[in-house]
C-alpha positions as CSV (number, residue, x, y, z in Angstrom):
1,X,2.2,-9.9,-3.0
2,X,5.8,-11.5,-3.0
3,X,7.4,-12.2,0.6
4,X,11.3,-13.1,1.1
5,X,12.2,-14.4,4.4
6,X,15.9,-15.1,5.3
7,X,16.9,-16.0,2.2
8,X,19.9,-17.4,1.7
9,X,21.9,-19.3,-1.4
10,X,25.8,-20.5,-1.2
11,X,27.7,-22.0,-3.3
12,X,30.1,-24.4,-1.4
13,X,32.1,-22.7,1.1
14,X,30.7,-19.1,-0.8
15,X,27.9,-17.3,0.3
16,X,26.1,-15.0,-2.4
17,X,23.1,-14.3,-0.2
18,X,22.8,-14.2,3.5
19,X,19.3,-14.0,5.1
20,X,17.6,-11.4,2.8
21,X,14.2,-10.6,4.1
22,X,11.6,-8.3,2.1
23,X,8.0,-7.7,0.8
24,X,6.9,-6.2,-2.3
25,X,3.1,-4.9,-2.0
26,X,1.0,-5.6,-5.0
27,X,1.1,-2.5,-6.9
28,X,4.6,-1.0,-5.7
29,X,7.7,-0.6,-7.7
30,X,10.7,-1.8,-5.9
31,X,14.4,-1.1,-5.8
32,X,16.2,-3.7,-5.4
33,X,20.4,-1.8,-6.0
34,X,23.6,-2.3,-4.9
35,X,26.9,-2.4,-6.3
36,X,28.5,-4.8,-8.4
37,X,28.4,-8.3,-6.6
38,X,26.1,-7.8,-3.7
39,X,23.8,-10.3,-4.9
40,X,20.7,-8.3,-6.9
41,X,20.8,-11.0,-9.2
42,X,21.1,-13.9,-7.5
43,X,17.9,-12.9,-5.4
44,X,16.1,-12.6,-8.8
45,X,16.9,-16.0,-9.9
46,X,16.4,-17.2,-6.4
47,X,12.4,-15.8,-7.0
48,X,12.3,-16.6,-10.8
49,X,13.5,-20.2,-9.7
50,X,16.7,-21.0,-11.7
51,X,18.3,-21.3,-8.2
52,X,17.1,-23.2,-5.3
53,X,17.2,-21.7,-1.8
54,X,20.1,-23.0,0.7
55,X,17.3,-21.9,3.2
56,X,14.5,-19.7,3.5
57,X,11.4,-18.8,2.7
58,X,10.2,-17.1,-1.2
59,X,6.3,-16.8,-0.5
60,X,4.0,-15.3,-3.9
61,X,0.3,-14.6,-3.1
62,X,0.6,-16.5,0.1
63,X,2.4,-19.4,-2.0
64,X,5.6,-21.2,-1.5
65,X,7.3,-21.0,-4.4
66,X,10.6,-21.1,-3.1
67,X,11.4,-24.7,-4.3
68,X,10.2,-24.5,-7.9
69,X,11.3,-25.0,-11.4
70,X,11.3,-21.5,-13.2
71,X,8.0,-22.8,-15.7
72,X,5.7,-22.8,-12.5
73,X,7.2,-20.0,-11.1
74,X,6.1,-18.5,-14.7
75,X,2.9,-20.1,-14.6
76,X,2.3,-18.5,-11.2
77,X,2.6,-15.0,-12.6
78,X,6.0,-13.6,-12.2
79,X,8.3,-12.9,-15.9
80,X,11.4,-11.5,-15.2
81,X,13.9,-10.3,-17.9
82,X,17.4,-10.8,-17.9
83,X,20.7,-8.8,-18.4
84,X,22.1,-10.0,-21.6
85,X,18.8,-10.1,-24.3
86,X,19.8,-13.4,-25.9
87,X,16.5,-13.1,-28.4
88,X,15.7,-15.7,-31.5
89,X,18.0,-13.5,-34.3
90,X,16.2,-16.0,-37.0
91,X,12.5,-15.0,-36.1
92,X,10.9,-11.5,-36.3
93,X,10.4,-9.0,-33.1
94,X,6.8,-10.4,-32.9
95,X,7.6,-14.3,-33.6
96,X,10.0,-14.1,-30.4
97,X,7.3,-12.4,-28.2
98,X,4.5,-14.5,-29.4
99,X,7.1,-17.8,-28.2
100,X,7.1,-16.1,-24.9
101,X,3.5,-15.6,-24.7
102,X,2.8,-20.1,-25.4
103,X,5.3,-20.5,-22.6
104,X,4.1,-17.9,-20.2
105,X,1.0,-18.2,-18.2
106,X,-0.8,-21.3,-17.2
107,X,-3.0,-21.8,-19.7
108,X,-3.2,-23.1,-23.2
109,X,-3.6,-20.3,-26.0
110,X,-3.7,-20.2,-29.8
111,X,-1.5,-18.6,-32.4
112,X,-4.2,-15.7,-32.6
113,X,-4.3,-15.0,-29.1
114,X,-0.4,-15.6,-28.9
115,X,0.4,-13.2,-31.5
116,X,-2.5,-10.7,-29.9
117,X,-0.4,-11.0,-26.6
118,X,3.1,-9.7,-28.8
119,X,1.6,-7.2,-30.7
120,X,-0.2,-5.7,-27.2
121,X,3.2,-6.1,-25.6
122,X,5.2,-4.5,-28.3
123,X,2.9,-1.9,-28.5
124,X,3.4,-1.0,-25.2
125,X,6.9,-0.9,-25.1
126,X,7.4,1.2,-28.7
127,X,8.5,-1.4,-31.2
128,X,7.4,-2.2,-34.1
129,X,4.8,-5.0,-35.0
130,X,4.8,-6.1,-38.6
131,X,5.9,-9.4,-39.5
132,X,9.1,-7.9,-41.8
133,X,10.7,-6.1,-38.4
134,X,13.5,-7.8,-37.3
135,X,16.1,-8.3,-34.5
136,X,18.7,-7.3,-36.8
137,X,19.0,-3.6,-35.9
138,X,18.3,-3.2,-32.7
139,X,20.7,-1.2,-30.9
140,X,21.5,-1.7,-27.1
141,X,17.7,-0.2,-26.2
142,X,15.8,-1.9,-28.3
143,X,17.0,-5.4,-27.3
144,X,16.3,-4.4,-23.8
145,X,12.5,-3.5,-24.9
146,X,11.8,-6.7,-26.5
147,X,13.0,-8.0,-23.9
148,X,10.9,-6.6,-21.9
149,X,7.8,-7.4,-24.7
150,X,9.0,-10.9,-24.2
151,X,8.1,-11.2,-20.6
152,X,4.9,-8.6,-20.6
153,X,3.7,-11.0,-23.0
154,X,3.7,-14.0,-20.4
155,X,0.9,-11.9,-18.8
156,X,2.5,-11.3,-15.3
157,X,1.4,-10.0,-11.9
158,X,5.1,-9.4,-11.1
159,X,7.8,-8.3,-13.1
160,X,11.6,-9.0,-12.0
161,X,13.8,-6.2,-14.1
162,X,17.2,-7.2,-13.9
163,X,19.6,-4.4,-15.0
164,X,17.3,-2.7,-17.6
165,X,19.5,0.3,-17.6
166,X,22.9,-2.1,-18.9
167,X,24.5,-0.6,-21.9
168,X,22.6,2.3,-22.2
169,X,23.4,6.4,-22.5
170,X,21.6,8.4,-20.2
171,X,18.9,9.6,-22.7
172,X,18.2,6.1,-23.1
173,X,18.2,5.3,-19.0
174,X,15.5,8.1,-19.1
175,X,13.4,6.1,-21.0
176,X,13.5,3.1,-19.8
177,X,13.2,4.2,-16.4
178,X,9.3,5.8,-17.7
179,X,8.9,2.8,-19.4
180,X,9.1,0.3,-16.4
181,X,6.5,3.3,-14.6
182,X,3.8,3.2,-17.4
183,X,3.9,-0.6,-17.3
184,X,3.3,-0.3,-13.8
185,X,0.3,2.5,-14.2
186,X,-1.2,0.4,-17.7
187,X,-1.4,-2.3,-16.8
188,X,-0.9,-2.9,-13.1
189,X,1.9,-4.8,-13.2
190,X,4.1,-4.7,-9.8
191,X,7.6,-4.1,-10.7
192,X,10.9,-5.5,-8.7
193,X,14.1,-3.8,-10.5
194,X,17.0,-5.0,-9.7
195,X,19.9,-2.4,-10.6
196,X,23.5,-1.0,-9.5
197,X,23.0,2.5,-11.4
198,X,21.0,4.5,-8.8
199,X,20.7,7.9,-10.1
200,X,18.2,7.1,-12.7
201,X,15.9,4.3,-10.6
202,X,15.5,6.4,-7.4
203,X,13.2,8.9,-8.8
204,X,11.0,6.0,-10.3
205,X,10.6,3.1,-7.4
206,X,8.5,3.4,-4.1
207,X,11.7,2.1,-2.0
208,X,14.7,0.3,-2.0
209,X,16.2,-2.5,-0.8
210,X,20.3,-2.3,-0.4
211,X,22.7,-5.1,-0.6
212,X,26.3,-5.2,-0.2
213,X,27.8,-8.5,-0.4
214,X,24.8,-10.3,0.0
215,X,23.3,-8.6,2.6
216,X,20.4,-6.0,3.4
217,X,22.5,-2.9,4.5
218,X,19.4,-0.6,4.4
219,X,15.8,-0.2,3.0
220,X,13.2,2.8,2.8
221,X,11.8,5.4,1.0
222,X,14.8,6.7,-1.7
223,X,15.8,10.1,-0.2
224,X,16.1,8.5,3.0
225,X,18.3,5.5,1.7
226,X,20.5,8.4,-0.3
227,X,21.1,9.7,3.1
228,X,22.0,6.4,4.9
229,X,25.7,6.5,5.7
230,X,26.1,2.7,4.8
231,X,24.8,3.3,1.4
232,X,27.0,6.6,0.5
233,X,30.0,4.3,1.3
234,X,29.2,1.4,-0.6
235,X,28.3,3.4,-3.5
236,X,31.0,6.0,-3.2
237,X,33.4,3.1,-3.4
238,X,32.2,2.3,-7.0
239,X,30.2,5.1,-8.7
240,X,30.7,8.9,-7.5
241,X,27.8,9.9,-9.7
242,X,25.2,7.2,-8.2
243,X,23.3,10.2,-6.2
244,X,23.2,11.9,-8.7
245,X,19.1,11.8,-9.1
C-alpha cells in the first residue's frame, strides 16, 4: 500500500532523515519507534505532506505522492493525527469531526452525510455524540480519541498515528493501544504508529521499523527487534522500562 524509498529531509546543514526505506502492506499495523529525536515524526509529515522530500521516493497505491500538498495527500486516502490535539474548543465533539469529514476525502458531501461520518467515527472510538457534548472536559485520553474521530472521519485507507500514547497512564496506553487494533479489524483501516514508548505498541503492530537519529537501525517482527542489540542500546539510553511488553 504505501512504499518509502531513501527518504531523506534536511534542514540546512541538518539532516533529520537519512535514506529511510520501508513498505507498509495494506492491512498491516506498523511500528514505526524510536527514541526521542530519531525522526518518527518527521517521516510522518514527510508522507502526510507538510514537508517536502530533500530526495526520495513516498509511493501510495503505486502513486507518487511524495511532492504534494497535505489536502491531496488527504484526498488520496491517508488522515493522520497529530501529537498535540489542537481541536475547535468553541464547537461540540461532533461539529469538530463533522469539519474533518468536508475536508477529508475527495469528494463533495452534505451536512447529513458529514455529521453521519462523526457520529460513525465517534462511535467507534467511545465518545459521546449529542450535540450538547463538548471539548471542555476531556481529559488527556479523550482529546487523543477525537482526535483520532477527527481523522477516521476523513474516510482513510491509511492511518498515520503519531504518539497516540502521549500524556497518558498506563491504563489509558492499554486502551488506546486496542483501540488503534479494532480500527484496524472494523474497518480495515491500515495503521502506521509512530511512537517512542515501546512496551505498550509491540504487542499490538505486525513489525517495526527503528530509527535512531534519522536512520533505520533495525526492522522485523517485535520479539525479534526486542532482541536486536542496536535497539536495547538506543532504548536503554532513554527508557529502562521500554521492553517491558
Amino acid at each position: 500500500m504505501l512504499k518509502v524509498e531513501q527518504l531523506t529531509k534536511s534542514f540546512g546543514g541538518f539532516t533529520a532523515v537519512s535514506n529511510v526505506s520501508f513498505e507498509v502492506a495494506e492491512g498491516e499495523i506498523l511500528g514505526l519507534i524510536g527514541p526521542n529525536g530519531s525522526g518518527k515524526s518527521t517521516v510522518f509529515n514527510l508522507i502526510a505532506g507538510a514537508l517536502k522530500p530533500s530526495a526520495g521516493s513516498v509511493r501510495f497505491r503505486g502513486a507518487e505522492i511524495g511532492s504534494h500538498p497535505a489536502y491531496r495527500v488527504a484526498h488520496a486516502g491517508i488522515a493522520r493525527t497529530y501529537q498535540i490535539p489542537r481541536p475547535f474548543r468553541k464547537l461540540s465533539l461532533l461539529e469538530n469531526v463533522a469539519l474533518a469529514a468536508f475536508y477529508g476525502a475527495n469528494e463533495r458531501i452534505n451536512r447529513q452525510k458529514a455529521f453521519s461520518l462523526a457520529s460513525e467515527s465517534l462511535q467507534l472510538v467511545n465518545l459521546p455524540t449529542e450535540e450538547s457534548a463538548r471539548v471542555e472536559g476531556l481529559g488527556a485520553a479523550g482529546l487523543k480519541k477525537l482526535e483520532l474521530a477527527r481523522a477516521l472521519a476523513t474516510q482513510p485507507k491509511l492511518l498515520l498515528a503519531d504518539e497516540s500514547l502521549g500524556g497518558l497512564d498506563h491504563s489509558e496506553m492499554d486502551s488506546a493501544a486496542d483501540l488503534l487494533a479494532s480500527i484496524r479489524a472494523r474497518r480495515g483501516i491500515t495503521v502506521v504508529w509512530v511512537e517512542h514508548i515501546m512496551g505498550v505498541l509491540m504487542r499490538v503492530v505486525d513489525r517495526c521499523i527503528v530509527l535512531d537519529h534519522g536512520e533505520v537501525i533495525a526492522q522485523g517482527k517485535p520479539a525479534a527487534v526486542a532482541r536486536d542489540p542496536k535497539v536495547i542500546e538506543v532504548y536503554l539510553g532513554t527508557d529502562a522500562d521500554a521492553f517491558s511488553y
